[in-house]
N, C-alpha and C positions, 0 to 999 in steps of 0.2 A: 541475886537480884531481889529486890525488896525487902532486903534484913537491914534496911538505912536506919535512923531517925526519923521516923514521920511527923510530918507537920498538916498543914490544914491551913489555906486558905481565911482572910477574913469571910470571905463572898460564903464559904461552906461556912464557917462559925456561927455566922449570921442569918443564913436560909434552911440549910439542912439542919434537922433535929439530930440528936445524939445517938440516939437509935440508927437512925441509917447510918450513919457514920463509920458506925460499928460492925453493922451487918457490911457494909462495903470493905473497912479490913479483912471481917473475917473471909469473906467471898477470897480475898487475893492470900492470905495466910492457906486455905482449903487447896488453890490452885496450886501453891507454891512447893507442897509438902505430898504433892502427887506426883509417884515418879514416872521418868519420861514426861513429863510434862513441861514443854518451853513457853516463859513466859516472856511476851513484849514489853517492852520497855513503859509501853503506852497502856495503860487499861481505861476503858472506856465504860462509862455506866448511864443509861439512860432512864432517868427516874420516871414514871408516869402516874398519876393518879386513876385508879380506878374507881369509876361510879357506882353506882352499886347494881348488881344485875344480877339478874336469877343464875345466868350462866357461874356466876362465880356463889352463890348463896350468900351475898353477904359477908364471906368470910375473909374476903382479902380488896384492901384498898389502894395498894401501890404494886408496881408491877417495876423490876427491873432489869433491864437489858446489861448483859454485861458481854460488851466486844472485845477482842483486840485481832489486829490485821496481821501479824507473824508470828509464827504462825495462825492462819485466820481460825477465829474461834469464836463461837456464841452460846449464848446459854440466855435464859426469861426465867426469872426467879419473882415467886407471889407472896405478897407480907401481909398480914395486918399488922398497922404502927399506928401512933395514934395523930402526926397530922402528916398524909400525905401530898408530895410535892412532883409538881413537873418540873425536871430539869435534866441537863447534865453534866455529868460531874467524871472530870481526867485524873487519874493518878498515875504520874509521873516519877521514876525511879532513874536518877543521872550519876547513879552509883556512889555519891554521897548521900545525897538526904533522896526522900519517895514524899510528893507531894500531894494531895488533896485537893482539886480548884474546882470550881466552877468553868464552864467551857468558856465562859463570856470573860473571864479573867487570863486567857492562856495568851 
């Protein structure tokens, strides 16, 4: 699962920077190549913008949630990128291609 063709969305081409993009490959390529490790079909990322607060020094402005429900699994991963966004974004694996969307696109 996940060794498709990937694609990408216009809605992600268009709002998410290159950067995340990539850091969201590599999160599912990190997952993929951990043994015993089952992946959903469905991966779920939920981007946030972090403002800037003492709690975090400054050093990180996006925060990303990465779900998926089968096995259920979560993880909150902290970036600095340089334009952080609220959204999120499904990558989708139907065993041909593995997709990139925006949720508002699915």
């Amino acid at each position: 699962m996940f060794d498709n063709r990937r694609y990408i969305t216009i809605g992600v081409h268009e709002g998410i920077d290159e950067e995340l993009q990539i850091e969201i490959w590599n999160i599912i390529d990190r997952l993929k190549s951990m043994p015993n490790f089952s992946m959903d079909y469905l991966q779920i990322f939920e981007l946030k913008k972090i403002e800037n607060t003492r709690e975090f020094n400054n050093c990180y402005n996006q925060e990303i949630v990465h779900i998926q429900e089968q096995p259920e699994y979560e993880e909150q991963i902290f970036l600095k990128v340089d334009n952080p966004v609220n959204a999120k974004i499904y990558v989708i694996d139907d065993s041909d291609h593995t997709v990139m969307m925006k949720a508002s696109e699915y």
